[in-house]
Structures are given as C-alpha cells and as structure tokens.
Backbone and ligand atoms as CSV (ligand in chain L), in Angstrom:
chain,resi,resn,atom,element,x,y,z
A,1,UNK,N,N,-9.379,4.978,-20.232
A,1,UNK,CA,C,-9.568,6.181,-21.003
A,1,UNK,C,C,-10.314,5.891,-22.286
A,2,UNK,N,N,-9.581,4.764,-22.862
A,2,UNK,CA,C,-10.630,4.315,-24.028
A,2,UNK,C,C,-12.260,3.776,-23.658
A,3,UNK,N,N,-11.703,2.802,-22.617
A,3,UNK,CA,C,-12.751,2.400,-21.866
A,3,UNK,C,C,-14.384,1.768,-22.186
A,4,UNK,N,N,-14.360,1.720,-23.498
A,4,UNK,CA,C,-16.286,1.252,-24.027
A,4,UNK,C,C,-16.113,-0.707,-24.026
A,5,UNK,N,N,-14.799,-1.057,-24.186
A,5,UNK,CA,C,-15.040,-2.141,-24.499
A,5,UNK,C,C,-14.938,-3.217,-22.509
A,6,UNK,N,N,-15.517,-3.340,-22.022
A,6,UNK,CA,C,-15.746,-3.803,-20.277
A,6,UNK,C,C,-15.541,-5.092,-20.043
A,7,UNK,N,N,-14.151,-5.728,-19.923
A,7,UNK,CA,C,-13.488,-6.864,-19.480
A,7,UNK,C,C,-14.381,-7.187,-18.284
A,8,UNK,N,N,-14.394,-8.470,-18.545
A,8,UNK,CA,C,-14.878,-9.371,-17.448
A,8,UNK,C,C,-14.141,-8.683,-15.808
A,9,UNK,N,N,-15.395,-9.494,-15.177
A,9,UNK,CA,C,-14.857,-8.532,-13.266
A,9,UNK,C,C,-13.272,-9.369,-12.761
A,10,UNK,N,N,-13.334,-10.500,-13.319
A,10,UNK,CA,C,-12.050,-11.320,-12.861
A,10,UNK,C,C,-10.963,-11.116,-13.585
A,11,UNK,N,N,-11.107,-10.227,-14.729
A,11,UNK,CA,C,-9.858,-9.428,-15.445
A,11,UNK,C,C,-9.566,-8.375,-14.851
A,12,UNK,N,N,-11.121,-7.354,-14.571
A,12,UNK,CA,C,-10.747,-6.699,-13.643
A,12,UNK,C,C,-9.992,-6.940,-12.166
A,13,UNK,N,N,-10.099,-8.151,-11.853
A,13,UNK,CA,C,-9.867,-8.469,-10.286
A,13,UNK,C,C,-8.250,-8.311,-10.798
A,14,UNK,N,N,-8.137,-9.081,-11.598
A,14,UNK,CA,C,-6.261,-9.042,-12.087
A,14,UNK,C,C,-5.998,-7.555,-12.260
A,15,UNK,N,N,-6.646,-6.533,-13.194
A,15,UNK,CA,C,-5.833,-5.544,-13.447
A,15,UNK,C,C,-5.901,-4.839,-12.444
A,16,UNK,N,N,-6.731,-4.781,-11.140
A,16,UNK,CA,C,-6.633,-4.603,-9.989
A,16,UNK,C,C,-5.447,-4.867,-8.914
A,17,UNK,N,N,-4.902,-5.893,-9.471
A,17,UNK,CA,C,-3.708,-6.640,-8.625
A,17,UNK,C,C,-2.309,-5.990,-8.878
A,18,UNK,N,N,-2.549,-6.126,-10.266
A,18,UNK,CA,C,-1.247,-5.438,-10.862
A,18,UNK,C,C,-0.868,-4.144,-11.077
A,19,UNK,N,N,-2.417,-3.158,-11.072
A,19,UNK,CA,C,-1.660,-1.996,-10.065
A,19,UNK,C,C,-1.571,-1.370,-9.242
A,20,UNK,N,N,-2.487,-2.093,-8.125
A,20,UNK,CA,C,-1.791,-1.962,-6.744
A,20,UNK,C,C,-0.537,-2.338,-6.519
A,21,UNK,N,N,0.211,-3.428,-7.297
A,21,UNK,CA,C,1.470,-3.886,-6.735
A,21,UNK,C,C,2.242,-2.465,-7.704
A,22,UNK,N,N,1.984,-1.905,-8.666
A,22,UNK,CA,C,2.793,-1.416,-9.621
A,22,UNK,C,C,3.091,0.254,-8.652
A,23,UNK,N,N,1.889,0.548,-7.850
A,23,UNK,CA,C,1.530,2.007,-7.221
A,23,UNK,C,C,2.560,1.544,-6.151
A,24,UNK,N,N,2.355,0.365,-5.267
A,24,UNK,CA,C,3.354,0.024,-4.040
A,24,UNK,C,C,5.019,0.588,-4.631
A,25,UNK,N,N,4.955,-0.308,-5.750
A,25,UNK,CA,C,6.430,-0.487,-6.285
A,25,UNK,C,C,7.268,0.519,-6.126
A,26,UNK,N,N,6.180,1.965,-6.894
A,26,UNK,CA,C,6.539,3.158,-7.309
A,26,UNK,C,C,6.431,4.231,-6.873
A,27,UNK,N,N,5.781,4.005,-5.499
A,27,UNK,CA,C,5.426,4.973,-4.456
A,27,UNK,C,C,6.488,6.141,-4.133
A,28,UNK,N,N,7.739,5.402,-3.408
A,28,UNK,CA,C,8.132,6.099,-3.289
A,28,UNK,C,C,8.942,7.313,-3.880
A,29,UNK,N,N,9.600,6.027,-5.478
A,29,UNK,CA,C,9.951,7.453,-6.617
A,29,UNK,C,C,8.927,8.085,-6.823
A,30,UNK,N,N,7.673,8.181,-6.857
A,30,UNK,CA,C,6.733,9.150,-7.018
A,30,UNK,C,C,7.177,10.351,-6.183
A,31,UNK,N,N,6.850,9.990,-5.158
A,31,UNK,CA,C,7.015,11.187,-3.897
A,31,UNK,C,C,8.136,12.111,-3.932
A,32,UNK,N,N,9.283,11.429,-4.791
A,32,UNK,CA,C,10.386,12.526,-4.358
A,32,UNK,C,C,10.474,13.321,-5.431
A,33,UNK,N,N,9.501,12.980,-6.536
A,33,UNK,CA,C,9.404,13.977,-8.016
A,33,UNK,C,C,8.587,15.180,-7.353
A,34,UNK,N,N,9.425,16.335,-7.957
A,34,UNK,CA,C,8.317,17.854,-7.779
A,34,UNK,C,C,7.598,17.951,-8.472
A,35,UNK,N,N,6.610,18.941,-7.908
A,35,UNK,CA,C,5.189,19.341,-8.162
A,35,UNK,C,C,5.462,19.455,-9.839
A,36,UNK,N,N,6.775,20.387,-10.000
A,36,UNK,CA,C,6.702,20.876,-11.179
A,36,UNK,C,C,6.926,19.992,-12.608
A,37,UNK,N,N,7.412,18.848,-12.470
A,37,UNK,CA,C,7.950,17.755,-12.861
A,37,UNK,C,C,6.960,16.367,-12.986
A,38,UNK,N,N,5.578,16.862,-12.305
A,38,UNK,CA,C,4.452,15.798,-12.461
A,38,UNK,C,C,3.524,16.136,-13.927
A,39,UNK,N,N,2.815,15.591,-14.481
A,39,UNK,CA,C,1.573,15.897,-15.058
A,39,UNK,C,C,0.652,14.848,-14.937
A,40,UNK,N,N,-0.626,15.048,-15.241
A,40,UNK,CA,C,-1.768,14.935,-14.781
A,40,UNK,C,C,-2.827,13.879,-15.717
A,41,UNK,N,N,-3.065,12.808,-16.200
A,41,UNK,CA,C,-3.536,12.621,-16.668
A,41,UNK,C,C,-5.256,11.892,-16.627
A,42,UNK,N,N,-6.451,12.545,-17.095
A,42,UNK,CA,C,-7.819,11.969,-16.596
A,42,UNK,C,C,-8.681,11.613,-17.643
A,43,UNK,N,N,-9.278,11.236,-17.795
A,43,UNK,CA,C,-9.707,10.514,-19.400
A,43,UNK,C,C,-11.166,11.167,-19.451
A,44,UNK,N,N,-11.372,11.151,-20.647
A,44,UNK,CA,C,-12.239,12.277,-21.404
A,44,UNK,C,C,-13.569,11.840,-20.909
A,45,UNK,N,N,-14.103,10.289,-20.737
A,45,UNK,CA,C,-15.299,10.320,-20.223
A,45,UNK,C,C,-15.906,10.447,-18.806
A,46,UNK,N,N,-14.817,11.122,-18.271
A,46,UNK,CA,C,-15.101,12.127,-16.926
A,46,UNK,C,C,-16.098,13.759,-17.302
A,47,UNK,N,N,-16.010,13.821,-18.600
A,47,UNK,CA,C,-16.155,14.973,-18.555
A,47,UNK,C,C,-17.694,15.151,-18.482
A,48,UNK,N,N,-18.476,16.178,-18.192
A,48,UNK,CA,C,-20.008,16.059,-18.055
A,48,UNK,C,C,-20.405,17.053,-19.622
A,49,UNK,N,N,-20.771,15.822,-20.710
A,49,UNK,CA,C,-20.646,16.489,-22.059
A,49,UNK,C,C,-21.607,17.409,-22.813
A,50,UNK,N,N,-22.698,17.313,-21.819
A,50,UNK,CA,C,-23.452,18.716,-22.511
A,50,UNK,C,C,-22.869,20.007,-22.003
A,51,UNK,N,N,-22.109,20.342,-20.656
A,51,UNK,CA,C,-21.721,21.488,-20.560
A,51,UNK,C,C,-20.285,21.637,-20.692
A,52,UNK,N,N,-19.342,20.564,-21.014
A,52,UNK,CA,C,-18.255,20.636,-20.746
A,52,UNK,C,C,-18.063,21.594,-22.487
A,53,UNK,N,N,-17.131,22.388,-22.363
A,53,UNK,CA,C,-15.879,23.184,-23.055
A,53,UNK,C,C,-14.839,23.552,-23.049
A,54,UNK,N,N,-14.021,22.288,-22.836
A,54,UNK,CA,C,-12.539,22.072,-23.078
A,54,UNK,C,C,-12.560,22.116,-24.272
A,55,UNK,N,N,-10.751,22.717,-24.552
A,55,UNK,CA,C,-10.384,23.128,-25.711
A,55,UNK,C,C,-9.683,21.582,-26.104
A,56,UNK,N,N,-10.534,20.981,-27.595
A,56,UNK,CA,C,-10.195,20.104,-28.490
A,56,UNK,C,C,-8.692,20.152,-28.839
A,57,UNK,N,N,-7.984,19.395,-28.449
A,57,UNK,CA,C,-6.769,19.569,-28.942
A,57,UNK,C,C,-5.983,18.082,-30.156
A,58,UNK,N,N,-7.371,17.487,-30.290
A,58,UNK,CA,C,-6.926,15.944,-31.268
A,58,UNK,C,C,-7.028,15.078,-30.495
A,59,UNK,N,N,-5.591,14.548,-29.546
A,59,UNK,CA,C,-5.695,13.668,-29.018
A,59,UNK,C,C,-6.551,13.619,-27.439
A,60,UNK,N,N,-6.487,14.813,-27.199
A,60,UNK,CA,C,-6.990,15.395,-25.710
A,60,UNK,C,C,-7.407,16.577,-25.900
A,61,UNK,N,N,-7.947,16.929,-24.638
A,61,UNK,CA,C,-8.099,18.130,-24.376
A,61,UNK,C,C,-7.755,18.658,-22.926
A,62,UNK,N,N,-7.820,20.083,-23.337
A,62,UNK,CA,C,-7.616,21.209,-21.748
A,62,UNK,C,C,-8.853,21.501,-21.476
A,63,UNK,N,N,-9.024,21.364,-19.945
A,63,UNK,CA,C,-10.284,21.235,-19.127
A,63,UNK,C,C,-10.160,23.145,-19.214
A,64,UNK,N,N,-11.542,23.344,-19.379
A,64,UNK,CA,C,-11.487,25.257,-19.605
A,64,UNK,C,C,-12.394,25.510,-17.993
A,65,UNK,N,N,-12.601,24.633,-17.073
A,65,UNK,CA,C,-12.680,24.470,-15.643
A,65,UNK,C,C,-13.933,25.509,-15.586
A,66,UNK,N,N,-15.005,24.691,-16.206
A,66,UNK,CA,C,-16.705,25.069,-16.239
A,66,UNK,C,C,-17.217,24.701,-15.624
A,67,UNK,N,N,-16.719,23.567,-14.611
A,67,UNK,CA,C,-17.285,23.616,-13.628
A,67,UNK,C,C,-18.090,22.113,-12.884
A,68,UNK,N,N,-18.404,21.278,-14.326
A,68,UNK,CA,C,-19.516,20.562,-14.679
A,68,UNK,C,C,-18.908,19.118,-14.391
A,69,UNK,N,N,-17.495,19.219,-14.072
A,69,UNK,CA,C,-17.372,17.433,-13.321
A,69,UNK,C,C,-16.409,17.452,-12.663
A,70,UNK,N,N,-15.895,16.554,-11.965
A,70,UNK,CA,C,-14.516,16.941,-10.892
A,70,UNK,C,C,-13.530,16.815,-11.665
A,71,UNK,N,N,-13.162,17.378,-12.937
A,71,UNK,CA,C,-12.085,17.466,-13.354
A,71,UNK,C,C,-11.688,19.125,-12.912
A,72,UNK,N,N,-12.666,19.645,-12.924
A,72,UNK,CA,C,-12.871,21.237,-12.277
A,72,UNK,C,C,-12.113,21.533,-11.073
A,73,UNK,N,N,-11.919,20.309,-10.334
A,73,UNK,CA,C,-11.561,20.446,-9.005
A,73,UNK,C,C,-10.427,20.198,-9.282
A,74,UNK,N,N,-9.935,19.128,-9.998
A,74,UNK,CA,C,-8.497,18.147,-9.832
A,74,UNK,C,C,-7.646,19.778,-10.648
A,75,UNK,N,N,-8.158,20.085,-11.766
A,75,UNK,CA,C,-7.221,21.481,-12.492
A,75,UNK,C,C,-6.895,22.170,-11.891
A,76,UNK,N,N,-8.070,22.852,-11.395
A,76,UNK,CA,C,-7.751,23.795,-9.983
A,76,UNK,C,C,-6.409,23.499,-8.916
A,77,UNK,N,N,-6.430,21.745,-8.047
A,77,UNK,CA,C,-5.680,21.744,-7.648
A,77,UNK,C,C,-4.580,21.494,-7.972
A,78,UNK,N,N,-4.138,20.902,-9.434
A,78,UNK,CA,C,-2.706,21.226,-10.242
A,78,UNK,C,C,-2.421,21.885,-10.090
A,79,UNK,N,N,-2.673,22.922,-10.706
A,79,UNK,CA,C,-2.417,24.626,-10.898
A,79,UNK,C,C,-1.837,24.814,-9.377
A,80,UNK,N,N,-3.071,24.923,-8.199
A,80,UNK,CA,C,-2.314,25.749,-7.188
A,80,UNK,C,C,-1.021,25.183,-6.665
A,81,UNK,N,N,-0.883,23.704,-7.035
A,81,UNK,CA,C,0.411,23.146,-6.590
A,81,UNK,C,C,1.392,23.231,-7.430
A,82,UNK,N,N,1.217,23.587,-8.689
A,82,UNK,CA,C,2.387,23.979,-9.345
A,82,UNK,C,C,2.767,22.736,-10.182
A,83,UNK,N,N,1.681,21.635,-10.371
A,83,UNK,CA,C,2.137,20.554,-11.468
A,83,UNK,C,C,2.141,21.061,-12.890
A,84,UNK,N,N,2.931,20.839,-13.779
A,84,UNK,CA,C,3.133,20.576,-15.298
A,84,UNK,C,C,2.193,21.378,-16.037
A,85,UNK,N,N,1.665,19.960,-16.048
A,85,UNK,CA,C,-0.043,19.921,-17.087
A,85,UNK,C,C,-1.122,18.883,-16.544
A,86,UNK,N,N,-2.042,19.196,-17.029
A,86,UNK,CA,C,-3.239,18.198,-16.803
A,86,UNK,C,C,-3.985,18.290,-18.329
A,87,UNK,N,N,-3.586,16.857,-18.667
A,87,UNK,CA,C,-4.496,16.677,-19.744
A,87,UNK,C,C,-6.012,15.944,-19.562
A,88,UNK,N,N,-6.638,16.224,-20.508
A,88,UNK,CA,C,-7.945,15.172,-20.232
A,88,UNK,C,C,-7.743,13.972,-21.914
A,89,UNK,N,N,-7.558,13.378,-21.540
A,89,UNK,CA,C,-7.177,11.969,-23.008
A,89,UNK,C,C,-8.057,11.708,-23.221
A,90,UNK,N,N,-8.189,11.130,-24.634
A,90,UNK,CA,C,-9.147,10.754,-25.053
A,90,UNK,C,C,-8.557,9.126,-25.079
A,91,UNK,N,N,-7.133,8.499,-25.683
A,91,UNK,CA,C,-6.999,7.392,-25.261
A,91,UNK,C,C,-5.755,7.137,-25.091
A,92,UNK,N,N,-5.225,6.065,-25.099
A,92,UNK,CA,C,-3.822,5.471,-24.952
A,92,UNK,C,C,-2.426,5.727,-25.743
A,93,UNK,N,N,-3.160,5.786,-26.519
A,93,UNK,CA,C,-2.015,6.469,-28.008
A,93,UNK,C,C,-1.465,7.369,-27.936
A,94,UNK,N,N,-2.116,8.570,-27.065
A,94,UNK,CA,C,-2.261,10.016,-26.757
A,94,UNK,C,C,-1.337,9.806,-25.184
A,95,UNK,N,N,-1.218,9.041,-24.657
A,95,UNK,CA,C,-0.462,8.770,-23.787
A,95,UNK,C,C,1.354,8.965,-24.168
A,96,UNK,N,N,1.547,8.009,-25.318
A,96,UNK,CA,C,3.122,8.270,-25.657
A,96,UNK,C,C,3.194,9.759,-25.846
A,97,UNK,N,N,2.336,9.936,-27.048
A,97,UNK,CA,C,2.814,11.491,-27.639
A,97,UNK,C,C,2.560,12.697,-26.493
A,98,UNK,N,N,2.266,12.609,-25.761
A,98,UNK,CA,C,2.199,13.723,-24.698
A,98,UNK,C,C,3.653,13.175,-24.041
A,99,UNK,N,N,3.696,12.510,-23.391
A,99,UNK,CA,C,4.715,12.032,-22.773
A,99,UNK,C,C,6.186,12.480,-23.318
A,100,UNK,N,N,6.367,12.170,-24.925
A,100,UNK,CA,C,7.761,12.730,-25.617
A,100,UNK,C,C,7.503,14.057,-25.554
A,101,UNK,N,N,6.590,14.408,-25.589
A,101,UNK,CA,C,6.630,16.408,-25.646
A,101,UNK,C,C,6.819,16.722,-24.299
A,102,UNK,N,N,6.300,15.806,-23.420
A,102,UNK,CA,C,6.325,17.342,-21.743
A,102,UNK,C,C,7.621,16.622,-20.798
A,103,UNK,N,N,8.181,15.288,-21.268
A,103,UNK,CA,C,9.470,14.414,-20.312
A,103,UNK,C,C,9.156,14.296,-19.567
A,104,UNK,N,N,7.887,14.011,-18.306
A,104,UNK,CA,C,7.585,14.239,-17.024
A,104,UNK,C,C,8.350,13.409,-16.076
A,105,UNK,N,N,8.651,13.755,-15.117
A,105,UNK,CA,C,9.382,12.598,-14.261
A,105,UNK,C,C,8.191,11.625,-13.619
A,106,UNK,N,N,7.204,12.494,-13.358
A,106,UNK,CA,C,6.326,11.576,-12.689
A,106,UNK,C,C,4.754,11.678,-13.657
A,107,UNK,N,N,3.787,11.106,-13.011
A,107,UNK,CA,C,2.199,10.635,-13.829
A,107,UNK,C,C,1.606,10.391,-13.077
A,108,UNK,N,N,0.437,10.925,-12.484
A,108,UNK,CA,C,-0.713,10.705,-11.957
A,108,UNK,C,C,-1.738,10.080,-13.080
A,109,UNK,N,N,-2.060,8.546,-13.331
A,109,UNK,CA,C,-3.001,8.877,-14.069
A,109,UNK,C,C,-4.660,8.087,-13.190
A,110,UNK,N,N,-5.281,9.030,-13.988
A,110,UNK,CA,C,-7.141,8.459,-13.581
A,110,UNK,C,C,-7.460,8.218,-15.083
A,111,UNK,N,N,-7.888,6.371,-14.374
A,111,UNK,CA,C,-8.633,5.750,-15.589
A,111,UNK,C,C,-9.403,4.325,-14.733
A,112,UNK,N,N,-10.120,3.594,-15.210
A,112,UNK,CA,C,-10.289,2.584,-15.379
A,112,UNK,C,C,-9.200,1.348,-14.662
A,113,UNK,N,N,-9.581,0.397,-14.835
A,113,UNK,CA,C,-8.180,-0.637,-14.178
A,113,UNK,C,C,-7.963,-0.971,-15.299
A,114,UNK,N,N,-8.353,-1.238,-16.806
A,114,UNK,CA,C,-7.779,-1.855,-17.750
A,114,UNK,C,C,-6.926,-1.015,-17.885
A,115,UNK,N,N,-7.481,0.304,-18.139
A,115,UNK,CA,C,-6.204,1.358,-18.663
A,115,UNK,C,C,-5.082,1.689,-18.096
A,116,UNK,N,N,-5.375,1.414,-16.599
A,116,UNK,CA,C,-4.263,1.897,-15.893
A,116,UNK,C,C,-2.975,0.467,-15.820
A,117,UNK,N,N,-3.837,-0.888,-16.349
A,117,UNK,CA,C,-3.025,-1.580,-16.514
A,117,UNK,C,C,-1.884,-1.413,-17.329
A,118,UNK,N,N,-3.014,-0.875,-18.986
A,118,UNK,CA,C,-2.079,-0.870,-20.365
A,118,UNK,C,C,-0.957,-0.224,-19.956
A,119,UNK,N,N,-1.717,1.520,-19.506
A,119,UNK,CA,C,-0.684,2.737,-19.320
A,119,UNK,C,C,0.903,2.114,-18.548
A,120,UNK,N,N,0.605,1.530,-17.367
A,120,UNK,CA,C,1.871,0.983,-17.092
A,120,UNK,C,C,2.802,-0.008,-17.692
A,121,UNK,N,N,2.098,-0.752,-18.260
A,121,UNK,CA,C,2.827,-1.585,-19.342
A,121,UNK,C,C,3.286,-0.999,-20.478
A,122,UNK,N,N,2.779,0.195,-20.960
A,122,UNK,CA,C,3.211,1.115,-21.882
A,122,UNK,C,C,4.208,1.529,-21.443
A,123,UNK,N,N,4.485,2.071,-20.768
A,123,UNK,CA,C,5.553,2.964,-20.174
A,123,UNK,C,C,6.298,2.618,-18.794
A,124,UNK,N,N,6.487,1.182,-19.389
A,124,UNK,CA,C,7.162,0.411,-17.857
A,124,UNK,C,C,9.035,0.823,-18.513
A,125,UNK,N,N,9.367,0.852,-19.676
A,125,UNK,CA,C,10.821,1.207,-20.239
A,125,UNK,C,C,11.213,2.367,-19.724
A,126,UNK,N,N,9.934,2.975,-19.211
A,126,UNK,CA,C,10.880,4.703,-19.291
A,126,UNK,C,C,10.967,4.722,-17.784
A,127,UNK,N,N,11.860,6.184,-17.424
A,127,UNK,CA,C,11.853,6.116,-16.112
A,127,UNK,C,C,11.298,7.208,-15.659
A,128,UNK,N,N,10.083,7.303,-15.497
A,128,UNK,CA,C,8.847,7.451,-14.592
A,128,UNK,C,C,8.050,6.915,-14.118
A,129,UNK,N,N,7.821,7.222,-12.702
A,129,UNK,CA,C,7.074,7.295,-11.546
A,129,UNK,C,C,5.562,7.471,-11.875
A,130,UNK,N,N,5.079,6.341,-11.837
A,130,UNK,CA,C,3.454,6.585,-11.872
A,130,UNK,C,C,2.417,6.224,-11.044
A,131,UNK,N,N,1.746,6.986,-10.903
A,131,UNK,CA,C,0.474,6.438,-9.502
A,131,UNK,C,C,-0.665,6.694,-10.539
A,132,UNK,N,N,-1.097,5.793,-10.214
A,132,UNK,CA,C,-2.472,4.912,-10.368
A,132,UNK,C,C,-3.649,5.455,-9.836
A,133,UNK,N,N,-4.727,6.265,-10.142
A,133,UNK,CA,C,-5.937,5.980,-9.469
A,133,UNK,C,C,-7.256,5.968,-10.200
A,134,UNK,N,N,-7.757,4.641,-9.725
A,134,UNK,CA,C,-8.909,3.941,-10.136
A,134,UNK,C,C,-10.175,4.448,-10.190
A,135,UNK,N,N,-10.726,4.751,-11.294
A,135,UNK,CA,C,-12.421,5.109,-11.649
A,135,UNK,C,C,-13.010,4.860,-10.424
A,136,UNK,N,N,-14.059,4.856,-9.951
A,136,UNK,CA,C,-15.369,4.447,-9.074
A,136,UNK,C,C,-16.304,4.091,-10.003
A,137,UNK,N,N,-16.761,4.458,-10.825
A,137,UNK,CA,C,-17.407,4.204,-11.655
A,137,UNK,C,C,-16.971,4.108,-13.265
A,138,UNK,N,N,-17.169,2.865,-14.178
A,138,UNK,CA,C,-16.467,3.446,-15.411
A,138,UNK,C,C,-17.443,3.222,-16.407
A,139,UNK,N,N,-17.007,3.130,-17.614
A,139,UNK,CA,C,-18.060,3.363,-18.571
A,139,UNK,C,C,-17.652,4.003,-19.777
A,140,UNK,N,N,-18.230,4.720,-20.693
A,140,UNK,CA,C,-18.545,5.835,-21.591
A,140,UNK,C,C,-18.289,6.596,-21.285
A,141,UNK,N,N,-19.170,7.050,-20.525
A,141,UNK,CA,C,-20.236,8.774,-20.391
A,141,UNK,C,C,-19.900,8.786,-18.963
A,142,UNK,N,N,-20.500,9.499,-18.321
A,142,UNK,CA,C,-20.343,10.047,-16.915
A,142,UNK,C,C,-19.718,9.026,-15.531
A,143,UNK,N,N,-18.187,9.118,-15.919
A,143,UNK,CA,C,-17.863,7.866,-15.223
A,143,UNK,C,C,-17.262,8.766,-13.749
A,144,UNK,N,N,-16.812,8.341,-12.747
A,144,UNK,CA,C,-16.454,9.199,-11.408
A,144,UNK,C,C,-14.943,8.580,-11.171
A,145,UNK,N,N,-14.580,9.225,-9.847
A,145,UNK,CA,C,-12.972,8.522,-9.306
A,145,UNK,C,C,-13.685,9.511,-7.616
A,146,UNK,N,N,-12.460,8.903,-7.174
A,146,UNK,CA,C,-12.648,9.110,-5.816
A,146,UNK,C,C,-11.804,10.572,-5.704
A,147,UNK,N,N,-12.374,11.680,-5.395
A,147,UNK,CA,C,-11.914,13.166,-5.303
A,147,UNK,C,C,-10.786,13.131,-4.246
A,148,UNK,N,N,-11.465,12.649,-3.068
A,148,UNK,CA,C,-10.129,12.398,-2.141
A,148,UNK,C,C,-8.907,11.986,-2.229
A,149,UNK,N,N,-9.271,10.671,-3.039
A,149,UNK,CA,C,-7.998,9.984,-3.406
A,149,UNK,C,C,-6.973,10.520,-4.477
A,150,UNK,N,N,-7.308,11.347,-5.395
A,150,UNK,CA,C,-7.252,12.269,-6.351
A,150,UNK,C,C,-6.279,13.126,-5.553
A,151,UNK,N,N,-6.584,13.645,-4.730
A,151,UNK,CA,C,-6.442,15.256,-3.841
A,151,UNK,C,C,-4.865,14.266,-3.087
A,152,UNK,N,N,-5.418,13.144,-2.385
A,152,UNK,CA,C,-4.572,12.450,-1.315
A,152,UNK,C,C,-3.017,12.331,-2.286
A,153,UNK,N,N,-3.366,11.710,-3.143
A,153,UNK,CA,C,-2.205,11.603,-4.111
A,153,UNK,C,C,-1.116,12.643,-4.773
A,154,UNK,N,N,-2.175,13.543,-5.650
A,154,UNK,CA,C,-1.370,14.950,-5.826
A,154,UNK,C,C,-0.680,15.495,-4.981
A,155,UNK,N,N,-0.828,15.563,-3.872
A,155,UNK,CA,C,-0.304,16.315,-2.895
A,155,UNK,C,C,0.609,15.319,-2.130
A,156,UNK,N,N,1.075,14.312,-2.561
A,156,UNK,CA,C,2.289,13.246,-1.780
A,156,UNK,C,C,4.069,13.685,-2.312
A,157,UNK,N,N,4.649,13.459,-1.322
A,157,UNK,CA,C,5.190,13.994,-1.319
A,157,UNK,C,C,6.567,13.248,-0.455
A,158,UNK,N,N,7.462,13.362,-0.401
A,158,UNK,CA,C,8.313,12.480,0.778
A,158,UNK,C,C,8.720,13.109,1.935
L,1,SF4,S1,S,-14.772,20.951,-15.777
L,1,SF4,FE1,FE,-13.424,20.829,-17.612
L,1,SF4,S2,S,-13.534,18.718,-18.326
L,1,SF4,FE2,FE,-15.235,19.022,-16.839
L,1,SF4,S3,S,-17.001,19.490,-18.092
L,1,SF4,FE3,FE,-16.022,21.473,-17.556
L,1,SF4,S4,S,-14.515,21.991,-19.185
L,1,SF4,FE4,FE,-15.158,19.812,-19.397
C-alpha cells in the first residue's frame, strides 16, 4: 500500500512464502466469518488518478465507483454481498486505525507482498482472519491484482 520503496525479488520470494503459509493457516477462520463482519482493504495506487474521485478521507479513501480501475468492480461486489466496508489506504498506519473503529472479524487485504507481509505481522495479536491477495503488478501509480482472485476470495465461504 505504501509500496514506492521495491525490496529485492528474493525478499520478495520470502514475503511470498510467508503469506501463502499465513492465507493456508487462516483459510479456514476466514470462511466461517460473514459477509457482514468482513471489510475490504485495497491500496490507493490501484486507483487510475486522473479520473479517479474518491472521497479523501486522511488516511484513505471511499472509492465513489467512476469507474476508472478495478476497484469499481471489487466495491460493487462488496456492496452486493453485504461486506462492512471497503477502504482504499493510503498506508499501513491507516491499517490499525480503521481496524479499532470497524472490529472486523475478518480482512481481505490487496497489496503488494511486502505489505501484505507487514499487514499480517501487524495484526498477528488480534483475532482476525485475513486473506491475502497479491498485486500483479506493483509500483506507485497504476499497479493491478488479479480480478478473479479478488472475486474468488470475497465470495468464500465454508
Ligand atoms: S473506481 Fe474508485 S478508486 Fe478507482 S479511480 Fe474511480 S473513484 Fe477512484
């Protein structure tokens, strides 16, 4: 989510390791948390920034679903399933303080592998359920994730 500073590929290969084993771990408490009881988290340089107009909220923002990157899609399918919230972060920090305000049982988050490393190490004390899914592309600016996998996940379930 923070994402500008790009660890070597063999750090990546590690933060790769550790959360696939962390998604295995947690799979299944994931699944048995409800829709309503999840939130959503996707990091801000998903967003496509000349047309995007999400509402600034400090640490994040709310996707106002313009259309202009697949965060358009992922809101959409929150909503019809009845998850929480979906934030779009800007970074890690913004991770706790959302977290004490909404209690979620569970976390979808899309980031990067560093981040998705931190995020779990951040919040390995508490007891929520988090799934993991990995950028396709990362970066700055116009980074991607896999829509399917996105879609495949939200919708798991036991
Ligand atoms: S779909 Fe949402 S996050 Fe994406 S560019 Fe539009 S307002 Fe921004």
């Amino acid at each position: 989510m923070k994402g500008c500073k790009f660890p070597v590929k063999s750090k990546e290969h590690t933060y790769k390791t550790f959360t696939d084993k962390q998604n295995k771990l947690q799979a299944d408490k994931f699944a048995l948390v409800p829709f309503n009881k999840r939130i959503v988290l996707a990091p801000h340089c998903m967003r496509n920034i000349p047309m995007c107009c999400a509402i600034d909220k400090g640490g994040y923002y709310i996707c106002s679903q313009c259309g202009g990157c697949k965060i358009n899609i992922i809101s959409k399918l929150v909503k019809e399933l009845g998850y929480k919230a979906l934030y779009v972060v800007k970074g890690g920090r913004t991770i706790e303080k959302i977290v004490k305000e909404q209690n979620p049982e569970a976390i979808v988050g899309i980031a990067c592998f560093f981040e998705g490393d931190q995020a779990f190490k951040m919040l390995k004390d508490k007891k929520i359920a988090i799934h993991f899914v990995p950028l396709t592309k990362d970066g700055c600016t116009a980074t991607d994730t896999d829509l399917a996998e996105v879609e495949r996940v939200l919708k798991q379930t036991n």
